[in-house]
Structure formats: structure tokens, C-alpha cells
C-alpha positions in Angstrom: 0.0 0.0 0.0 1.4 3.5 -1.1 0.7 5.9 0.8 1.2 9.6 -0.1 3.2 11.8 2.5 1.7 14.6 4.1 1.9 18.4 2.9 4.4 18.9 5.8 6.5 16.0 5.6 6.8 16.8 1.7 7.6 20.5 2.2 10.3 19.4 4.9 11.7 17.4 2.2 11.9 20.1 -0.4 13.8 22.2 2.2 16.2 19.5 2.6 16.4 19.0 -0.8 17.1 22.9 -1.7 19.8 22.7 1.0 21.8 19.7 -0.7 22.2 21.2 -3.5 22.9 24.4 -2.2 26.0 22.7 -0.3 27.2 20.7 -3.2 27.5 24.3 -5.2 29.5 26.1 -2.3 31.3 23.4 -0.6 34.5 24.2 -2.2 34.1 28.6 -1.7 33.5 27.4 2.1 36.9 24.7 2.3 38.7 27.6 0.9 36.9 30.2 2.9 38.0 28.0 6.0 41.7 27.7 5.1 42.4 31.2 4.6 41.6 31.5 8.0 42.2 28.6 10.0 46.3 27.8 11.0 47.5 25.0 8.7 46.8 21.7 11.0 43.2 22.3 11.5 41.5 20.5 8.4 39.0 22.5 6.6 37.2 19.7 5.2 36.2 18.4 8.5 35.2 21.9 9.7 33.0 22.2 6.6 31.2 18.6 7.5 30.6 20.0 10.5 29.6 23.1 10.0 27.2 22.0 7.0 25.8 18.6 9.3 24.8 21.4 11.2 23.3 23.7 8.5 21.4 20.1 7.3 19.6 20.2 11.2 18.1 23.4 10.8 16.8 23.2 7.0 13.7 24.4 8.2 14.6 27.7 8.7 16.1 28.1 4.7 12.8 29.5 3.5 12.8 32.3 5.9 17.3 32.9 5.1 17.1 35.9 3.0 20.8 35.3 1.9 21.3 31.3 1.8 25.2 31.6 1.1 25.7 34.2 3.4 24.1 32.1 5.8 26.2 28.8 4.9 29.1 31.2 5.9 28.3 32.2 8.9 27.9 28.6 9.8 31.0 27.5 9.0 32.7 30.6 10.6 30.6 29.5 13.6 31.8 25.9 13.6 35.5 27.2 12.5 35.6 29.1 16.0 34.4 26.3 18.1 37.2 24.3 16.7 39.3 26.4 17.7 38.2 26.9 21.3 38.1 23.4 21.4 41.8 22.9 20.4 42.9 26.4 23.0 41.0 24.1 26.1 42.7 21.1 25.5 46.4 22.8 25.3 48.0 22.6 28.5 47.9 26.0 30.9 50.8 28.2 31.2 52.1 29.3 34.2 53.0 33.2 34.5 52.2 36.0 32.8 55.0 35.7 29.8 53.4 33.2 27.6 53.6 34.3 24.0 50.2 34.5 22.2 49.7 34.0 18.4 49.9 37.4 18.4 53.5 37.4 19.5 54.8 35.0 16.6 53.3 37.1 14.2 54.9 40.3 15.4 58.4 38.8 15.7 58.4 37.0 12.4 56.0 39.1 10.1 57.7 42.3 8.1 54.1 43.8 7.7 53.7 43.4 11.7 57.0 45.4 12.2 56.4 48.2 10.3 52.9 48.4 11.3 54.3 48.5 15.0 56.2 51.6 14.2 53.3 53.6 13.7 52.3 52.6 17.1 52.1 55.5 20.0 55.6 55.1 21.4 54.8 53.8 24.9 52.7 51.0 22.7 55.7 50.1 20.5 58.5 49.9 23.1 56.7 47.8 25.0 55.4 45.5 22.1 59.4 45.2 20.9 60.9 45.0 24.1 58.3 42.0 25.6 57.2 40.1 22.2 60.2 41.1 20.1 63.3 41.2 22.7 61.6 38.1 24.8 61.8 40.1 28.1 59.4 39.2 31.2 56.7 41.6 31.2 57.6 42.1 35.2 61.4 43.3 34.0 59.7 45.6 30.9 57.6 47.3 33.8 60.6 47.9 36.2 62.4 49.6 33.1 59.4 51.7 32.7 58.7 52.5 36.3 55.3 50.6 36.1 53.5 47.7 38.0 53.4 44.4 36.1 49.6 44.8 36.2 49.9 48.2 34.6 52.1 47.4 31.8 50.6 43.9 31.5 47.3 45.9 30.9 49.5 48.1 28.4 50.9 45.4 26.8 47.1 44.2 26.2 45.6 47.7 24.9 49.2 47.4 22.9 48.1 44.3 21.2 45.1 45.9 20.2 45.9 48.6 18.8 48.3 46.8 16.8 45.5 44.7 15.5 43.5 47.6 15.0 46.4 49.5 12.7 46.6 45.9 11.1 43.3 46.4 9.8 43.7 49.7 8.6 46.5 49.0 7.1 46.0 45.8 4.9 42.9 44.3 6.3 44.0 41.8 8.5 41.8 41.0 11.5 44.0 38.6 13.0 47.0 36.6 13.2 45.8 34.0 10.6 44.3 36.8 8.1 48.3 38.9 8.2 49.8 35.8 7.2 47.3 36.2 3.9 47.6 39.3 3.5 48.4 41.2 0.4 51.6 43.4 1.8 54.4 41.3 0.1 53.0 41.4 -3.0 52.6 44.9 -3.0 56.0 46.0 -1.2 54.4 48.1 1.2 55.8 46.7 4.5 59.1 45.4 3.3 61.9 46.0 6.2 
């Protein structure tokens, strides 16, 4: 006996159904979306499964996306970023306040960093060198400066920023992962 499915059940297939075939047309612009921002051992493919097994759970809310693409994107960004706090909670703790960051590797081996660090307020930029650069203990950069370790550890931080802020004027880089892609080196702009 065949028995026809209900208007639902048939509607909820037609969304699913839309949704495939939406994924098997940007699949590849999101694996490359994810490696141009992910660091090299996290594997876009299996953030894209992820990201579009969970797209496939809510493909009863397509009809009302205005911008399904867009939408597909923000997924994987979403499930991009819980990778990656999942990998920072399973690295062991540091001890002390002179752990170097991603940040840090970027600014001591990127030219575009360096140069962008010179247009830096001074205070920002001696700090920044001296700490991430030189590899001295944020305690021993405050004694040179006359400041607690909270204070210039709290400089150090509004430092970082601001760094990351001229970044992003500069060449549009966001963060660590985006300056490595950025477009300086081909145009010369930040050779040292």
C-alpha cells in the first residue's frame, strides 16, 4: 500500500532537498573560505562537515534565510571558531604572565607586523618590541618603565590591540591567521 506523505512531511523534504544542492554548489568557496583562516593543522574539510551537518539540522529555517550563502558562511565561521576553542581548552595551561600569544609569533616574524608596529604611539611600540620582540618578562619591561606588572601587562594588552587595530587599517587583516594572507608582500608596502 502507497501511501502519499503529508503536505508537511513533503515541504520538509523540499527544504532539505534545496539545502543539498545548495551545499554541493559552495562546498569548495567554504573549504577555501576555512583555510584562509584557520592555521594550517586544522583541516577544513572536517570543519565544513561540521559546519554544514549542522546547516542540514536546521533546514527548516532556509525558507525564511534571506541570503542562503551568506548564511552557509556564517555557519562554518561559527563551527571554524568552536574548533578552535576546542583545540585552546585542550592545550595545556601556562604558568606566568610571559606566555607568548599567536599574536606574539606574528609580530616577531611578520615584516608587515614590524612596520605596522612603528606607527604605534611610542609607549605602545617599546613595550610590544621589548616583551614580544626582545623576549623580556613583562615584570622586568615594567621595572624599566617604572610601572607595576599589572599596569604594563594591561599596556601590553591595549598594545596588542591597537596593533591589531592598525593591522586592519593597514591591509585588512583581522587577526593573526588573516596577516599571514595578507596582500603586503606582494605589493612591497611593508618590506623591512
Amino acid at each position: 500500500m502507497h501511501t502519499t506523505p503529508v503536505r508537511g512531511e513533503s515541504a520538509n523534504r523540499l527544504k532539505a532537498d534545496a539545502l543539498r544542492t545548495l551545499i554541493a554548489r559552495q562546498r569548495p568557496r567554504l573549504v577555501a573560505f576555512v583555510r584562509r583562516r584557520a592555521p594550517r593543522d586544522v583541516d577544513a574539510e572536517d570543519v565544513v562537515h561540521a559546519a554544514l551537518q549542522r546547516a542540514l539540522t536546521k533546514h527548516d529555517v532556509l525558507q525564511e534565510v534571506i541570503n542562503p550563502e551568506a548564511w552557509l558562511t556564517r555557519i562554518t565561521q561559527n563551527a571554524l571558531v568552536d574548533e578552535l576553542r576546542r583545540r585552546r581548552s585542550r592545550a595545556p595551561a601556562a604558568e606566568g604572565t610571559e606566555l607568548t600569544t599567536c599574536d606574539d609569533a606574528v609580530v616577531r616574524e611578520c615584516a608587515c607586523v614590524l612596520v605596522q608596529l612603528s606607527q604605534l604611539r611610542p609607549e605602545y611600540a617599546s613595550l610590544l618590541q621589548r616583551v614580544v620582540v626582545g623576549g623580556v618578562s613583562v615584570a622586568e619591561a615594567a621595572a624599566e618603565r617604572g610601572l607595576t606588572a599589572n599596569a604594563a601587562s594591561v599596556r601590553l594588552h591595549r598594545a596588542r590591540a591597537a596593533l591589531r587595530e592598525q593591522l586592519r587599517r593597514h591591509c585588512g587583516a583581522s587577526s593573526w591567521r588573516s596577516c599571514i594572507d595578507c596582500e603586503c608582500a606582494e605589493r612591497a608596502c611593508c618590506d623591512a
